[in-house]
C-alpha positions in Angstrom: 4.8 -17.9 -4.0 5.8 -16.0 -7.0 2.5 -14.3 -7.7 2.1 -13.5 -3.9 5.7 -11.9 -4.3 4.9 -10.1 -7.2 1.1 -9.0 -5.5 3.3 -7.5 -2.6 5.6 -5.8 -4.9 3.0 -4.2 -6.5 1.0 -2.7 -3.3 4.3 -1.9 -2.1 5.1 0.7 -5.4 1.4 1.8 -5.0 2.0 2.6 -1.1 5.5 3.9 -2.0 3.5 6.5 -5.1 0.8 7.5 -2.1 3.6 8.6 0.4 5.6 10.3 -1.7 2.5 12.1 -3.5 1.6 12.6 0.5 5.2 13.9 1.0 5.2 16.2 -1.9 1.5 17.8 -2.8 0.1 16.6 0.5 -2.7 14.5 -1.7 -3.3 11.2 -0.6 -4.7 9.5 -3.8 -6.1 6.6 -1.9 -8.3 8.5 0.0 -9.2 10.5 -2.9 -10.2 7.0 -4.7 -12.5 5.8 -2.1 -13.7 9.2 -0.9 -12.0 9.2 2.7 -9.9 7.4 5.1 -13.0 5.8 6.8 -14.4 3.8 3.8 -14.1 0.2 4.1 -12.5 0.1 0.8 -9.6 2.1 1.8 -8.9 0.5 4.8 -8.8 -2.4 3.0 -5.9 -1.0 0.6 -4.2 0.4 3.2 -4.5 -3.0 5.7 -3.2 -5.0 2.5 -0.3 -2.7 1.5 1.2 -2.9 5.1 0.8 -6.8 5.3 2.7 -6.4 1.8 5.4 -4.8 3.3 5.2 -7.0 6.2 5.4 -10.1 4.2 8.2 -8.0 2.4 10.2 -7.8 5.8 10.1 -10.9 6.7 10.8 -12.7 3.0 14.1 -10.2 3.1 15.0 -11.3 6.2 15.0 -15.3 5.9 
């Protein structure tokens, strides 16, 4: 459980970084990585850092 709470901690920080580079220079990196929003591989990134913050919501809570 350790390593899956330290996986989620770290595609938390990485969806935290995109947002606030979002916020601030409207420049989603993710997308600019995988050359769209469409691309399997960033839905992918984007599926797994919401599940992290999911899994984040729901460790904090019980």
């Amino acid at each position: 459980m350790d390593i899956l709470k330290g996986l989620a901690s770290i595609l938390i920080i990485i969806g935290a970084l995109n947002w606030g580079l979002v916020g601030l220079f409207n420049f989603d990196l993710v997308e600019y990585l995988f050359k769209g929003r469409d691309n399997i591989y960033a839905r992918v990134i984007y599926t797994l850092i919401g599940l992290s913050g999911l899994y984040t919501l729901i460790y904090l809570l019980f």
